[in-house]
C-alpha positions as CSV (number, residue, x, y, z in Angstrom):
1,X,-73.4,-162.1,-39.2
2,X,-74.4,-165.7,-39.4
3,X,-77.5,-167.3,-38.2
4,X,-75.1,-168.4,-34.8
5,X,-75.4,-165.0,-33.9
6,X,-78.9,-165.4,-33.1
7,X,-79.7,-167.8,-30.2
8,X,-83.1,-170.4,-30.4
9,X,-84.9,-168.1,-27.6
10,X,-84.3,-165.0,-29.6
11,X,-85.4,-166.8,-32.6
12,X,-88.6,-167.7,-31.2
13,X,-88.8,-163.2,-30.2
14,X,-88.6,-162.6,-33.6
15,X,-90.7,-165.4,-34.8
16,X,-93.1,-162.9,-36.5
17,X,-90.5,-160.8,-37.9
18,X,-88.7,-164.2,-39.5
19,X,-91.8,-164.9,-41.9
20,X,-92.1,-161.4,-43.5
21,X,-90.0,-161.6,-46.7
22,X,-89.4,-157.8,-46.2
23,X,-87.6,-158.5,-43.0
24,X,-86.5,-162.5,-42.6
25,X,-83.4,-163.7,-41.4
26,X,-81.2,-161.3,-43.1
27,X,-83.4,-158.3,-42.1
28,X,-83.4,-159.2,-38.5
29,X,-79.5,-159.5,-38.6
30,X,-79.8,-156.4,-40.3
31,X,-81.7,-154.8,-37.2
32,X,-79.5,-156.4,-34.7
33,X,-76.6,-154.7,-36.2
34,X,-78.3,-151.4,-36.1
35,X,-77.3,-148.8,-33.5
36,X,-79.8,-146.0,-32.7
37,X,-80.0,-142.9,-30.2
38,X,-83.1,-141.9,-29.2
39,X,-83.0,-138.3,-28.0
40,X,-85.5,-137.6,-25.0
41,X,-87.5,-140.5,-23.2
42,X,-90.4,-138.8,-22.9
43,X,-94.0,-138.8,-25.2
44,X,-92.2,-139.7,-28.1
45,X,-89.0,-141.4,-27.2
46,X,-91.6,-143.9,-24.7
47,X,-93.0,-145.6,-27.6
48,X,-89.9,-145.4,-30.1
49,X,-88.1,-146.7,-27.5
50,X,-90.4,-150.0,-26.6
51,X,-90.6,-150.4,-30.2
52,X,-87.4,-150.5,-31.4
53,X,-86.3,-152.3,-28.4
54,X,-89.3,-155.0,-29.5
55,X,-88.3,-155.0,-32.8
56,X,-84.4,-156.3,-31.9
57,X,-82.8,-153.3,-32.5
58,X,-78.9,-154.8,-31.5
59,X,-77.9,-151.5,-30.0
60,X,-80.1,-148.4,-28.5
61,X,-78.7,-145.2,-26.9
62,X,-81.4,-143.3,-24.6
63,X,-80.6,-139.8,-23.3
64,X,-82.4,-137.9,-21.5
65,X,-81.2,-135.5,-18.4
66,X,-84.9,-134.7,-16.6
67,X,-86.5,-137.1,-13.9
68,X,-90.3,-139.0,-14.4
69,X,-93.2,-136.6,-13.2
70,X,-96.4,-137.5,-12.2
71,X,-97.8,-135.0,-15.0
72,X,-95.7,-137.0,-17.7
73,X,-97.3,-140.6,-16.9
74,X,-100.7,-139.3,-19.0
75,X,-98.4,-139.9,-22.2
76,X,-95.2,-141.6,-21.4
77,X,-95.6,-144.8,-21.2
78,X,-92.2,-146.1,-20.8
79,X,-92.5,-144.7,-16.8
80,X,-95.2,-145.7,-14.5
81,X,-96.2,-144.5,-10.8
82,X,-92.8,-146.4,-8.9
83,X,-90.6,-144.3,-11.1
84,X,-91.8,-140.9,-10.1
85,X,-88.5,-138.8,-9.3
86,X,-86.1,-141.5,-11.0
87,X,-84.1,-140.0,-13.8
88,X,-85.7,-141.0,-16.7
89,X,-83.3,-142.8,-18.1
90,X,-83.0,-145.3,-15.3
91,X,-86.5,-145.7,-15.8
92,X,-86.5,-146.4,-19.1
93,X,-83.6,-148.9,-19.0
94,X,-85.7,-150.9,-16.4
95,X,-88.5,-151.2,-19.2
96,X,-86.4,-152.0,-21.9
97,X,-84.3,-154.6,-20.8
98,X,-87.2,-156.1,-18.9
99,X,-89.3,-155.9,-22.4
100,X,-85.7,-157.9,-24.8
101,X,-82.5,-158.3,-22.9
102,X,-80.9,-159.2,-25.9
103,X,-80.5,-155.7,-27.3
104,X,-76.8,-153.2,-26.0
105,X,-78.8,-150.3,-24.0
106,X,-76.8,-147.4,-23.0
107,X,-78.5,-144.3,-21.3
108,X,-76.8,-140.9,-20.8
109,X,-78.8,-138.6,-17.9
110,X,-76.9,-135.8,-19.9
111,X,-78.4,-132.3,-21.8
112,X,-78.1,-133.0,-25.0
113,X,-76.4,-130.1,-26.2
114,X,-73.7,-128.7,-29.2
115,X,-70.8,-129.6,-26.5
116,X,-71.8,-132.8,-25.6
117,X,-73.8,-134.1,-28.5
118,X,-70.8,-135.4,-30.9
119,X,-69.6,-137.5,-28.1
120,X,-72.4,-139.1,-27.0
121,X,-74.0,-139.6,-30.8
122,X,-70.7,-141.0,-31.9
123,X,-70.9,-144.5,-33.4
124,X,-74.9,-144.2,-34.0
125,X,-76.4,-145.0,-37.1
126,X,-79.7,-143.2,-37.0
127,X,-80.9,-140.7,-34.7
128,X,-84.3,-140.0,-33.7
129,X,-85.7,-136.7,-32.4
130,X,-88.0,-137.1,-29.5
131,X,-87.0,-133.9,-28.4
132,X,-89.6,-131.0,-27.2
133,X,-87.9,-127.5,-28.0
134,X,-86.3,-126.1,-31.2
135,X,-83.3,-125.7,-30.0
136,X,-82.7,-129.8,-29.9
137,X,-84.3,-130.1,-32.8
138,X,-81.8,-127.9,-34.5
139,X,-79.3,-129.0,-33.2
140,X,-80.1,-132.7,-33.8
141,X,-80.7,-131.8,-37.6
142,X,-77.4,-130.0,-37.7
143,X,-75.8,-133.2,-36.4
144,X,-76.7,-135.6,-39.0
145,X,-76.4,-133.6,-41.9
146,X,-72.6,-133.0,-41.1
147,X,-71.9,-136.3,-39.9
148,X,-74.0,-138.1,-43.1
149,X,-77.0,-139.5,-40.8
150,X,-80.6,-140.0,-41.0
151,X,-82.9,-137.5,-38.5
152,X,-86.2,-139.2,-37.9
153,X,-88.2,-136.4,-37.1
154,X,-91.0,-136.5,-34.4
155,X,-93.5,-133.4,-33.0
156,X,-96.7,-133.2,-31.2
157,X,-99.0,-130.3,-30.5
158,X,-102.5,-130.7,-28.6
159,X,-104.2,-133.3,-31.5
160,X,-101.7,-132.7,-33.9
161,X,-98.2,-134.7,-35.3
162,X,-95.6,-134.8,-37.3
163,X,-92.9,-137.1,-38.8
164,X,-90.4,-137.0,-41.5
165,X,-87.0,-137.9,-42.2
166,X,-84.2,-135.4,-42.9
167,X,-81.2,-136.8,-44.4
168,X,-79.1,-134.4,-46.1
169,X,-77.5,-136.9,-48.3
170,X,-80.8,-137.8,-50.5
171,X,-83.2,-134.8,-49.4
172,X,-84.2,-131.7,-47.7
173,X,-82.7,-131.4,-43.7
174,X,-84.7,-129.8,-41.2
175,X,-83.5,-126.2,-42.1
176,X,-84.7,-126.6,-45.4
177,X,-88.0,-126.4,-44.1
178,X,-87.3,-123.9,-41.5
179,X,-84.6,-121.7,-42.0
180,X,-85.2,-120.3,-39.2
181,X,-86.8,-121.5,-35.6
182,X,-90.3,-119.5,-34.9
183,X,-90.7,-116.0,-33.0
184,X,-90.6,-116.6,-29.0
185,X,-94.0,-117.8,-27.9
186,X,-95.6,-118.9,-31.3
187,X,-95.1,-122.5,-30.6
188,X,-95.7,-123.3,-26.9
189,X,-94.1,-126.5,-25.6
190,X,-96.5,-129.3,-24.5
191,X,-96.3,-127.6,-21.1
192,X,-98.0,-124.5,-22.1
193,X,-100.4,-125.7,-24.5
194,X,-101.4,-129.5,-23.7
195,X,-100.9,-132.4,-25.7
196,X,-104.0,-135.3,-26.0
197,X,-102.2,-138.4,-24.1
198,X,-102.3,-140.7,-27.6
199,X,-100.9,-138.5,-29.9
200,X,-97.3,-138.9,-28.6
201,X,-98.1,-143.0,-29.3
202,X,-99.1,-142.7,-32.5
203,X,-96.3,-140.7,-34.0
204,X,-93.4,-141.9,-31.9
205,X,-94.5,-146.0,-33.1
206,X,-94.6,-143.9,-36.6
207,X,-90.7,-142.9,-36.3
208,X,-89.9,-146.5,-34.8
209,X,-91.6,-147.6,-38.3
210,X,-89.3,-145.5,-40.4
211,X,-86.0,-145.9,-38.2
212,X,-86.8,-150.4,-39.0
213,X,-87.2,-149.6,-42.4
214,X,-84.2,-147.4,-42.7
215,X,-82.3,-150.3,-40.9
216,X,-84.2,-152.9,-43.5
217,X,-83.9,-150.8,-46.1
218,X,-87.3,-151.8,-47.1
219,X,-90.1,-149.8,-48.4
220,X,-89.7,-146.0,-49.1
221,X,-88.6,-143.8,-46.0
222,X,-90.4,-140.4,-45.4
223,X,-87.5,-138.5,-47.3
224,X,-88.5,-135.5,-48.9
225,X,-92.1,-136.2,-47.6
226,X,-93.7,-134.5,-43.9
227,X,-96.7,-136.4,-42.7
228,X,-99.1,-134.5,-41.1
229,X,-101.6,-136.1,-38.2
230,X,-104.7,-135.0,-36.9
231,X,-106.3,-137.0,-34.4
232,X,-109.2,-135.1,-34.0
233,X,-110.6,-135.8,-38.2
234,X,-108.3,-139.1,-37.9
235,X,-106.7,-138.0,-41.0
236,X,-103.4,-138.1,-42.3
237,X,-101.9,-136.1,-45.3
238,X,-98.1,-136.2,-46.9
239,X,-96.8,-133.3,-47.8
240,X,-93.9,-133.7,-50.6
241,X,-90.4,-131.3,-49.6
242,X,-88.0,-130.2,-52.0
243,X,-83.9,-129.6,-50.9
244,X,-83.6,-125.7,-50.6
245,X,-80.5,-124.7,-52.8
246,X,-80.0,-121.4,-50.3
247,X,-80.0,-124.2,-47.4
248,X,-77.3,-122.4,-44.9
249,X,-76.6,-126.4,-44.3
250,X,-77.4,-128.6,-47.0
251,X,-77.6,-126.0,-49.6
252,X,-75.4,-125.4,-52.3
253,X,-72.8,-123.1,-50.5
254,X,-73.8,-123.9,-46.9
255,X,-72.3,-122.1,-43.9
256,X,-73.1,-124.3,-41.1
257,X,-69.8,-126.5,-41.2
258,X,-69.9,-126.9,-37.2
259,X,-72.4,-127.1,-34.1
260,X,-73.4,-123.5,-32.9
261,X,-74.9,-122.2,-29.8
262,X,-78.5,-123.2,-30.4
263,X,-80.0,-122.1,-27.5
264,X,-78.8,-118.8,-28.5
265,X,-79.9,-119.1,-31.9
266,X,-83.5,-119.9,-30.7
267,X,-83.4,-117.5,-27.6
268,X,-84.4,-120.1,-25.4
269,X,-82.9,-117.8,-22.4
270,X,-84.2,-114.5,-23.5
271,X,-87.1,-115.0,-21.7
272,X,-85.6,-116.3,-18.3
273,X,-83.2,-113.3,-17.4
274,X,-85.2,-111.2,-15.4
275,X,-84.4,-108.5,-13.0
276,X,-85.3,-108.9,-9.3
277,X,-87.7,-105.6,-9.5
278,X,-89.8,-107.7,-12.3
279,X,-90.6,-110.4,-10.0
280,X,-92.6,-111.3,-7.5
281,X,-93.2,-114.2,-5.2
282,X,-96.5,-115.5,-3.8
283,X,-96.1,-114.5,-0.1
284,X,-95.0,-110.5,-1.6
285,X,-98.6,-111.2,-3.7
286,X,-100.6,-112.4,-0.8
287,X,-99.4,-109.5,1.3
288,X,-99.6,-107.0,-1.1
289,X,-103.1,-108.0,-1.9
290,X,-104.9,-107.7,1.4
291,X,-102.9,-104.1,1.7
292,X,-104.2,-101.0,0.3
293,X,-103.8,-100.4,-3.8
294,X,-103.5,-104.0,-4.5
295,X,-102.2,-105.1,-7.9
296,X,-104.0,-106.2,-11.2
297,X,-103.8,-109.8,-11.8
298,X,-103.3,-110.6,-15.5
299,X,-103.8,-114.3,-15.9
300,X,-102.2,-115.7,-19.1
301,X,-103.2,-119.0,-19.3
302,X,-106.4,-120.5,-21.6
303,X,-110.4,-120.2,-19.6
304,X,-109.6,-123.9,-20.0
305,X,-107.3,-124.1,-17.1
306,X,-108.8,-122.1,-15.1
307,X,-111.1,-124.6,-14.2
308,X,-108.9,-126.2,-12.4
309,X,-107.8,-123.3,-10.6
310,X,-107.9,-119.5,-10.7
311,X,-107.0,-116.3,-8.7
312,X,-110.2,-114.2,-8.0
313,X,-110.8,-111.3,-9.8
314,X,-108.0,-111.8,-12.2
315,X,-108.6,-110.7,-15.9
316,X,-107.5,-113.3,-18.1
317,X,-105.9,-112.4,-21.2
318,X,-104.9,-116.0,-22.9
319,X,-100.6,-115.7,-23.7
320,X,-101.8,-116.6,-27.6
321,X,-103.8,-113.1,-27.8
322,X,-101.9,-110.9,-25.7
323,X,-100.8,-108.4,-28.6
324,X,-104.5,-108.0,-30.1
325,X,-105.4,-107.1,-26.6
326,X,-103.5,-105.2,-25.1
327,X,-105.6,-102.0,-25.7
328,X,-107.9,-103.5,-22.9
329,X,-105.6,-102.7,-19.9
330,X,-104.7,-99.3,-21.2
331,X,-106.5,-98.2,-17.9
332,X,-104.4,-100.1,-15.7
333,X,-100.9,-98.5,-17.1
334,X,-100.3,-96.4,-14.1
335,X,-101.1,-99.7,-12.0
336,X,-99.2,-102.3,-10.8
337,X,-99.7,-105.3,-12.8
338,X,-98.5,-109.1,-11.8
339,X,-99.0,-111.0,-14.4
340,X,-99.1,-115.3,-13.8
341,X,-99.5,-118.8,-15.7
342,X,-99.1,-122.0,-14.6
343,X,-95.7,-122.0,-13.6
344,X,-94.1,-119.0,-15.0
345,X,-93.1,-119.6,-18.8
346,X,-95.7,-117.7,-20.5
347,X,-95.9,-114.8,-17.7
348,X,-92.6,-113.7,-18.4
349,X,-93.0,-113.4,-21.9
350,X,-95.9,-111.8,-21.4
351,X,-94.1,-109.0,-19.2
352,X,-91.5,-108.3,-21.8
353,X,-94.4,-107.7,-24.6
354,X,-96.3,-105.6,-21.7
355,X,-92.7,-103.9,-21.1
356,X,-92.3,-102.7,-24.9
357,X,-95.6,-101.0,-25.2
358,X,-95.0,-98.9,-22.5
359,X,-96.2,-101.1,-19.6
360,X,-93.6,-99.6,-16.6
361,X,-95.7,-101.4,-13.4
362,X,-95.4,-105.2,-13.7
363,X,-94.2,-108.2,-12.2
364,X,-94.1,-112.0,-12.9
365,X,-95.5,-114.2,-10.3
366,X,-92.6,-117.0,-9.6
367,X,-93.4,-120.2,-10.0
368,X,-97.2,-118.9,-11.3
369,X,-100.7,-120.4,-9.9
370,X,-99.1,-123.8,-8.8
371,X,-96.7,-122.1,-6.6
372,X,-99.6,-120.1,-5.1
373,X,-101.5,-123.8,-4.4
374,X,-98.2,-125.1,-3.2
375,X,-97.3,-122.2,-0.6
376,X,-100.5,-120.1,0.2
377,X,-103.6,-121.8,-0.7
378,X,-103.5,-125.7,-0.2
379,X,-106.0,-126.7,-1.2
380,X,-106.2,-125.0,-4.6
381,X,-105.4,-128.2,-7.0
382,X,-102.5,-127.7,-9.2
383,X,-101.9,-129.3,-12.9
């Protein structure tokens, strides 16, 4: 690539970047003839995505199959107010060409899965994981350690981050760390537990950081090192990883040769197939409790959100202490019990724990508390 390749306007972008000897000329052609797929456009991809796009990155992919919410505009900044219901991607393409129009942007509204991942990660140099479930994460680890890529590695929880870099080829991969993903419920998505608005900026503008300097090849990428943010003591510690020699993946006789079904191998759907006698909607709730022998509520959500709204005379068990618990509704085991959240993703784990200590009576609320606001009490608030 010669300095032609560059025109003066685009010169004048990168002014800044031009008078870092780190980066220069050279560097910035080096950026330009990067290509990168950013997976999820949500907390994390928003502000890899704007920075990479900033930085001149020549070619970005952006998938992403879900549509911009009016919860998801506390944290992701790529979206604003006019995009609520656009698919996400659409959204984001509007940003980023608006923010350098220099750069190839291609957007895939597609899951990101083990049979459409190879396809629409092939001729990507790095790829970075904004993704918010195991099961991507897996799967996006799996990906570049068998195709010789770098995984820039991104997760948020409440005040909490994380970043590294997984590349098989010079350190540790994902599975290395954790062979395998974490029993259902121990790690609740953003959507159960909350995630402070900033956190998803600081470490997504971290993995931008380490996806320009793998480009560059400047400075010394977080390979074999897991950085560790809390935003809460504003403190960040590094944490040095060693490659696992009994790595099924990376290790010294690995297993993993090919994608696998990693929704299966993280039971992601174990806790969505239930049977109609476990459920029950909010106009069967309503009805049955104005008749006689009402149910027991069980609310499993934090006291925390029940300030913003509640079901009276519920008991509220929190999701996170269910098992120590338990004993506590021992009385209620010849009663009915329906058992709610905020939308229904922690209820109906909750039912199967309830079901395998003995727990015969109890149904999970479709749709949880916000479908109640939505479709019996209007002006309950919902979150």
């Amino acid at each position: 690539m010669t300095q032609s390749t560059f025109t003066q306007e685009e010169l004048l972008r990168y002014s800044r970047h031009l008078m870092i000897p780190e980066v220069g000329l050279e560097g910035q052609k080096r950026l330009k003839s990067t290509s990168v797929l950013i997976v999820g456009a949500g907390g994390l991809g928003s502000p890899a995505a704007l920075y990479l796009a900033a930085a001149g990155i020549g070619h970005l992919g952006l998938v992403d199959d879900d549509v911009v919410d009016a919860s998801n505009l506390q944290r992701q900044i790529l979206h604003g107010s006019r995009q609520i219901g656009k698919p996400k991607v659409d959204s984001g393409r509007e940003r980023l060409m608006d923010l350098n129009p220099f750069i190839k942007l291609d957007t895939y509204c597609s899951s990101f899965n083990q049979k459409t991942a190879m396809e629409i990660a092939a001729g990507y140099d790095i790829l970075v994981d904004c993704s918010d479930n195991f099961a991507t994460r897996y799967l996006i680890n799996d990906l570049c350690a068998l195709t010789a890529r770098p995984d820039v590695y991104g997760a948020v929880y409440r005040f909490e981050g994380q970043v590294s870099v997984f590349d098989a080829r010079r350190g540790p991969c994902y599975r290395c760390l954790f062979p395998e993903p974490p029993a259902e419920g121990v790690a609740p998505t953003c959507g159960e537990a909350g995630v402070f608005g900033v956190v998803p900026g600081v470490i997504g503008t971290l993995q931008a950081a380490e996806v320009i300097k793998l480009a560059l090849g400047a400075g010394e990428p977080l390979i074999g090192k897991f950085l560790v943010f809390d935003a809460l003591e504003m403190s960040f510690r590094t944490i040095k990883l060693t490659k696992r020699q009994g790595c099924q993946l990376c290790g010294e006789h690995p297993k993993i040769t090919h994608l696998i079904d990693y929704e299966y191998f993280c039971s992601i759907n174990a806790e969505k197939a239930l049977d109609a006698p476990d459920m029950i909607t909010v106009k069967e709730l309503a009805a049955r409790l104005k008749g006689v022998n009402p149910p027991l509520l069980l609310d499993v959500r934090t006291p925390v959100e029940a300030q913003v709204s509640a079901l009276e005379g519920a008991v509220m068990i929190p999701m996170e202490h269910l098992a120590e618990r338990m004993a506590e509704l021992n009385n209620y085991r010849e009663r009915e019990i329906v058992v709610f959240c905020r939308t229904g993703t922690r209820s109906k784990r909750a039912l199967h724990q309830l079901k395998e200590k003995g727990f015969s009576k109890v149904k999970d609320l479709t749709g949880g508390i916000n479908a109640w606001a939505q479709q019996i009490d209007l002006d309950m608030f919902q979150y």
